[in-house]
C-alpha positions in Angstrom: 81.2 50.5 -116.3 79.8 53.9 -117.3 82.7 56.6 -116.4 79.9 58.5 -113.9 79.4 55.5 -112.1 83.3 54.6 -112.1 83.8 58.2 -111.0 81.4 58.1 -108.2 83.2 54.9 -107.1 86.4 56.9 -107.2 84.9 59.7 -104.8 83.0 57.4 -102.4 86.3 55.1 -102.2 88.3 58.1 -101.1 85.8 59.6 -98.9 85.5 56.5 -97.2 89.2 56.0 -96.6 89.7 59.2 -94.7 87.3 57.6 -92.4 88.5 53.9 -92.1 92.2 56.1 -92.1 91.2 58.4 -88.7 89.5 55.0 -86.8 92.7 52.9 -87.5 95.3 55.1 -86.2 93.1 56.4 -83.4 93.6 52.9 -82.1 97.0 53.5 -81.7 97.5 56.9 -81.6 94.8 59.0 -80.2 96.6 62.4 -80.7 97.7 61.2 -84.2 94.0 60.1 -84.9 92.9 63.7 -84.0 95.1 65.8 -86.0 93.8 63.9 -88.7 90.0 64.0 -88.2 90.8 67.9 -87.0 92.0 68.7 -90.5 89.3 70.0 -92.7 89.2 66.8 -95.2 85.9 66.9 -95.5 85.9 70.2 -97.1 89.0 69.6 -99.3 87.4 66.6 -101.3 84.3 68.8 -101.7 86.4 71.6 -102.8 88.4 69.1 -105.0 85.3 67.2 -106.2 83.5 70.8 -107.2 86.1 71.9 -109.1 86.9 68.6 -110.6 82.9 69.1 -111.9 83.8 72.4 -113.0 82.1 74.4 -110.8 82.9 77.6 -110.5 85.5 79.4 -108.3 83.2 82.0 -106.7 80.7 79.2 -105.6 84.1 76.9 -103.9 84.4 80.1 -102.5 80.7 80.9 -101.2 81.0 77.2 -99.7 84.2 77.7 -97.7 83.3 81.2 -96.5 79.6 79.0 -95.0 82.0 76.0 -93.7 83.9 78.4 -91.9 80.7 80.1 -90.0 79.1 76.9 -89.3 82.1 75.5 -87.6 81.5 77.5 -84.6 78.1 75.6 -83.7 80.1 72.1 -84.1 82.9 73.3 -81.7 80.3 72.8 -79.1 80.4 68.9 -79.8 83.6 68.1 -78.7 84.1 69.6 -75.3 80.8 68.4 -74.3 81.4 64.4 -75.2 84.2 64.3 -73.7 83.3 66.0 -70.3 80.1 63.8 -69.9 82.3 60.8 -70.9 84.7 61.8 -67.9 81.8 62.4 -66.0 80.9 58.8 -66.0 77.8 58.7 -68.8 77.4 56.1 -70.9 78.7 56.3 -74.2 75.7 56.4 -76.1 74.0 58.5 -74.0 77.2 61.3 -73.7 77.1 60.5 -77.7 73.3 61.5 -77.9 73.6 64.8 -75.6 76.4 66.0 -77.0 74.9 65.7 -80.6 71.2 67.0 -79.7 72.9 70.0 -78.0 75.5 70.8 -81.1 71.9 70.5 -83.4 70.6 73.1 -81.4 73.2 75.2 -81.7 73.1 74.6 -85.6 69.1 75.9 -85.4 70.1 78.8 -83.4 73.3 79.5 -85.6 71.5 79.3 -89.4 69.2 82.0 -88.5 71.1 84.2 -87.3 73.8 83.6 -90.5 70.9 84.1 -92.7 70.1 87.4 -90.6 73.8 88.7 -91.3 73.7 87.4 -95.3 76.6 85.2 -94.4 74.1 82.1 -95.7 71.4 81.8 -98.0 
C-alpha cells in the first residue's frame, strides 16, 4: 500500500473515531457525550494534519483565527434543536429547521467577515 494512501487511512480512521467516540458515550452519558463533541476536535486534527503536511504556521494560524469567527453563526444550531425538539417537532423536521436557519446565518455571517477582512 502506497504510504499516501496508508496515511489517508490513518486520518480518516481517526477522524472517524471521534465520531463513533461522541455517539457511544452519548448513549450513556449525555453530558459526557457533550463535552466531548463541544471540544474543538475537529479543528485540532486539521491543525495536526496541516502541520503534519508541513504547512506553514501563519496559514494554521489564518485557519483558527476563521474557525473562531464562524463559530458564532453555528452557536445558533444548538439552542434552536433542542427548543423545537421540547416543543414537540419531529426530529427530522426540528433537525431540518435548525440546520436551514444556522445556513442562513452562515450566508449572512461570510459577508460580513469578508467586509471586515477577517475572511478571504
Amino acid at each position: 500500500m502506497p504510504l499516501l494512501m496508508l496515511y489517508y487511512l490513518v486520518k480518516i480512521s481517526l477522524s472517524a473515531l471521534v465520531i463513533v467516540l461522541v455517539s457511544e458515550v452519548a448513549k450513556r452519558s449525555s453530558g459526557f457525550a457533550a463535552l466531548i463533541a463541544s471540544l474543538p476536535m475537529t479543528s485540532l486534527l486539521a491543525f495536526i494534519w496541516l502541520r503534519a503536511e508541513g504547512e506553514a504556521p501563519v496559514k494554521i494560524a489564518e485557519l483558527s483565527e476563521q474557525i473562531f469567527w464562524l463559530i458564532i453563526p453555528s452557536l445558533v444550531l444548538f439552542p434552536l434543536f433542542a427548543g423545537l425538539l421540547r416543543y414537540g417537532m419531529a426530529f427530522w423536521s426540528s433537525l431540518m429547521v435548525s440546520t436551514v436557519v444556522t445556513a442562513i446565518c452562515y450566508l449572512a455571517m461570510v459577508p460580513l467577515l469578508r467586509r471586515l477582512g477577517v475572511i478571504l
